[in-house]
Phi, psi and omega in degrees: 000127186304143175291327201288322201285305193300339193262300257250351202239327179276010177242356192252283171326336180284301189315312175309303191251319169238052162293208192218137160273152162282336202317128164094323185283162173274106165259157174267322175299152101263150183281215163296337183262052177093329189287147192305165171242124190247167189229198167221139188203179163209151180285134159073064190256139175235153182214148152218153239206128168252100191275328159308346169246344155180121256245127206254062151271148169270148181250008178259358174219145159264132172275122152322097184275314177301319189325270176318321156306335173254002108344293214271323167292329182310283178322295192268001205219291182275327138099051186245117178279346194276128165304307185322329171260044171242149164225028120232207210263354175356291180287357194274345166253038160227017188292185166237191183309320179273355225047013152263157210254018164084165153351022169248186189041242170320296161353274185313319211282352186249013159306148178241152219234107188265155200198137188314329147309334205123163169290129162188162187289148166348305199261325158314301217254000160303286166293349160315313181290338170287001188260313189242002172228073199259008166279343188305149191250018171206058165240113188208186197212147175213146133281326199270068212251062177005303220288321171277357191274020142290319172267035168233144151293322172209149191291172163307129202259306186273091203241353146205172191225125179254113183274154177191119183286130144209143176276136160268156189273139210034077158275179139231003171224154199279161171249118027078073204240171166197173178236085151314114159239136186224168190266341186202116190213133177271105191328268178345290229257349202244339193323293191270359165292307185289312191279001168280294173334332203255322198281309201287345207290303229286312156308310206274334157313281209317329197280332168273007187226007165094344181262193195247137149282131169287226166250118160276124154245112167298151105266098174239120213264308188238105156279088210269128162224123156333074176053276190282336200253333153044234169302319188300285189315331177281316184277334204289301196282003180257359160287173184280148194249147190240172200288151181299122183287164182253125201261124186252140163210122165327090227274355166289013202235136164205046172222118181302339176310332205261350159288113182268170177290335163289009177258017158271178166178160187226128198240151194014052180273142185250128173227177180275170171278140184326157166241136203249180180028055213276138173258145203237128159312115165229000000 
């Protein structure tokens, strides 16, 4: 029985029985046809995922796995602000005219930054640093750029990654832990899309530096779920959770550059059937 499926269905009944409403109150989403889009949520909801015992899709839904992975690469691996370097449509309704979505995400992550080393981008200095400091307590990452958040179509919801190195004992390889903090999440359409998208980031640092993947810790400071969605989330957690798919990452690649969304893969993953035409709050 998936793990993913037990946090995911005891944070949705939480949320569900002792959230807070928005209802009535001033929001910023609306749905399509114009009308607030209002939520139910709780503060400071944590999760944690031991990526060494099994890799956290839900089987009550399939999470698109190549998708997100190639999200998560745009970002962290092309360092791209353009819908156009996508091979979907996730993003198009916050695009402009070029496709592009301003100064966020990638945007940020490919600024170079100088350090008594040289100049470099975020995710270079991650790994440098896990590479040649990997005990350091100041290997993150931020998105969340004050100065720019004026130039983003939306600010960053998933907006840092804090790495933390640890040895086990009689290991021969460092373990490979990090904290995802995002500010906000739309349960339903986004949860298990960032903790997959975040868990393969995780595999694949680990896989180019020589470590083991560790522990993913989710924080999500507003866990929100939408009105409308609901209904959708309740008939969702009352399906049966089926066993945890076996996560393969391509084991030739140890340059993070040379990954693509096809060097992933969820080996006998099983699921429930999709829920389709989940309506989205922008």
């Amino acid at each position: 029985m998936s793990y993913a499926d037990k946090v995911f269905i005891a944070m949705c009944r939480d949320i569900i029985d002792n959230g807070t409403s928005t209802e009535g109150e001033k929001v910023r989403p609306v749905w399509e046809d114009k009308t607030s889009a209002y939520t139910i949520k709780r503060f400071g909801v944590v999760n944690r995922y031991d990526l060494s015992k099994e890799f956290p899709a839900l089987t009550l839904r399939r999470t698109a796995i190549k998708s997100c992975t190639d999200e998560m690469l745009w970002i962290w691996q092309k360092k791209s602000n353009n819908i156009h370097d996508l091979h979907s449509g996730i993003w198009d309704s916050w695009a402009d005219e070029e496709g592009s979505i301003g100064k966020a995400y990638g945007y940020q992550m490919g600024v170079k930054h100088t350090y008594k080393e040289g100049m470099m981008d975020q995710v270079d200095r991650v790994i440098y640093d896990l590479k040649n400091n990997p005990y350091s307590r100041r290997i993150m990452t931020n998105m969340y750029v004050h100065q720019d958040l004026h130039e983003m179509a939306l600010y960053p919801c998933a907006y840092s990654m804090t790495f933390n190195v640890t040895k086990e004992k009689e290991s021969d390889r460092l373990t490979l832990n990090a904290v995802l903090n995002q500010r906000s999440q739309d349960v339903l359409t986004a949860n298990n899309w960032n903790v997959c998208q975040y868990s393969v980031l995780l595999h694949m640092l680990a896989q180019v530096c020589g470590m083991k993947a560790g522990e993913l810790v989710h924080v999500i400071a507003d866990a929100h779920i939408y009105d409308r969605h609901i209904p959708l989330v309740e008939e969702l957690i009352k399906r049966k959770p089926l066993p945890a798919p076996k996560f393969w990452l391509n084991p030739e690649i140890h340059d993070f550059y040379e990954f693509t969304r096809d060097d992933v893969k969820l080996m006998d993953y099983e699921t429930h059937e999709q829920i389709r035409d989940i309506p989205v709050a922008v």
